[in-house]
N, C-alpha and C positions, 0 to 999 in steps of 0.2 A: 334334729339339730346336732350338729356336730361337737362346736366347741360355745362356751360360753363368751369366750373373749380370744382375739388375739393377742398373744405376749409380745410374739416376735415373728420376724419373717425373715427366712433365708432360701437361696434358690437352691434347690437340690438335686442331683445327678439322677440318673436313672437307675446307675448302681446302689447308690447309697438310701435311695427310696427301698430297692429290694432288699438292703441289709435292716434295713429299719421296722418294714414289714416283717422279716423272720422274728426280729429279736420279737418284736410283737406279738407275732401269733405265738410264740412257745411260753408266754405269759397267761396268755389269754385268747380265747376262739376270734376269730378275726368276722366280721361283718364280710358280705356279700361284694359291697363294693372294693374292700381291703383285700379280700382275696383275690378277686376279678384287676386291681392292680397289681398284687405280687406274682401272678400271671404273665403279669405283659412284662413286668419290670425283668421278671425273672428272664422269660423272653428274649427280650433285647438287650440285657446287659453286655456287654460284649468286657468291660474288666470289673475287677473287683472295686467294692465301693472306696477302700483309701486310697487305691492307684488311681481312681476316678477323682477325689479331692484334690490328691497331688500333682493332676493333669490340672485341673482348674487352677489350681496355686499358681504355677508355673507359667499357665497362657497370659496368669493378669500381670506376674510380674516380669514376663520379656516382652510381653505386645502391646506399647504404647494404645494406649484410647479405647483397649479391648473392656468393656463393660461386663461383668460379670454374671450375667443372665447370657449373653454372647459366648464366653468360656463357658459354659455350661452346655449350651446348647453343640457346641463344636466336639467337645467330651459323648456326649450324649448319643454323636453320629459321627462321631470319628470319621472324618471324609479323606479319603485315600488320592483324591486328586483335585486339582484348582477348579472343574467344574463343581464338583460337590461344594465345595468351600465358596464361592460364588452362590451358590444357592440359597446359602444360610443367609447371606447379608445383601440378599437381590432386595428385601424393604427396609434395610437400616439405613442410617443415615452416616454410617460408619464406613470411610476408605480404605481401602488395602490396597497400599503397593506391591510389588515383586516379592520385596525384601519380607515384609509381613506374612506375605502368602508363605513364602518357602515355610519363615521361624512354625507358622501356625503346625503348617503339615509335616517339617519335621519334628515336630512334640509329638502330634497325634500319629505318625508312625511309628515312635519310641515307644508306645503305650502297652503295657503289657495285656495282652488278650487271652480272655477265656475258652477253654479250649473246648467244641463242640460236643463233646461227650459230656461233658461236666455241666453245658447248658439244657442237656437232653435226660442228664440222671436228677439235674434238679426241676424241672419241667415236671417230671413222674413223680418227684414227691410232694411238690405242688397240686397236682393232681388225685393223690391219693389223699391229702392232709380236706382238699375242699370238697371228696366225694365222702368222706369218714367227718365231714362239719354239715353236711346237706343229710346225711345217714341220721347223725344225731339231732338235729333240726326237725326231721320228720318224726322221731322216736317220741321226741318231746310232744309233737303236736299230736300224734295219736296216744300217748298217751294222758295230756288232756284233754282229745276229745272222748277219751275212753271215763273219762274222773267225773265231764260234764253229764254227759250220759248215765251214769250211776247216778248221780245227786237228781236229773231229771228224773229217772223213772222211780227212784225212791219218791219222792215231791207226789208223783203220778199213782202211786200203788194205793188203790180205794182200801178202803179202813173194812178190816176184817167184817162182818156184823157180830153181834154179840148173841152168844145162845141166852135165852129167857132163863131166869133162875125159877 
């Protein structure tokens, strides 16, 4: 189980998931699934995680009716043209006009993007950070089954006999 309770819930960017994830792991070894997201997140961020909040800020406050799991997801895939952007809202219940469409896509062309080398130097250290978490993961397990192994065959060692006096 994960959490005991939920506090609170906010929807969160794909970038800001990845920033979130780092600060995490450099506190603490990150679980299987944690790593296996900071992976993807790292992946696909295409901006940094507060130029990704200030992308959301700014879609809820110029795009009448845009709901905020909506900004997110738009940040998220930053769509370069009106078919991508149609995509996103082919099952909402949410209309765009012209004028909407352009405001949208002109935000998300304004968006500053991460540059390919820097998603590919951090990819590598994601990779190295979850082969150096699997390296010590297995250390651990053989070293207790190195610990159980001792305590069985100590358990197991027949009692000397005793010489007659």
């Amino acid at each position: 189980m994960l959490a005991k309770e939920v506090v609170s819930e906010k929807y969160a960017t794909v970038p800001e998931v990845k920033d979130l994830l780092t600060k995490r792991s450099k506190v603490d070894e990150l679980r299987y699934e944690q790593r296996t997201a900071l992976e993807y997140a790292t992946r696909f961020s295409r901006t940094p995680g507060k130029e990704a909040r200030r992308l959301v800020d700014k879609l809820m406050q110029e795009i009448e009716g845009l709901k905020e799991h909506q900004a997110v997801l738009i940040v998220n895939l930053l769509p370069i043209d009106r078919n991508d952007l149609q995509l996103i809202f082919a099952k909402e219940r949410i209309r765009l006009d012209d004028t909407k469409i352009d405001a949208i896509l002109r935000i998300a062309d304004g968006a500053k993007l991460i540059a390919l080398s820097e998603i590919q130097s951090e990819l590598e250290k994601a990779r190295l950070a979850e082969k150096e978490a699997l390296e010590a993961e297995a250390a651990k397990q053989k070293e207790a089954a190195k610990a159980e192994e001792q305590k069985a065959g100590k358990a197991e060692e027949p009692e000397k006999p005793r010489k007659p006096e």
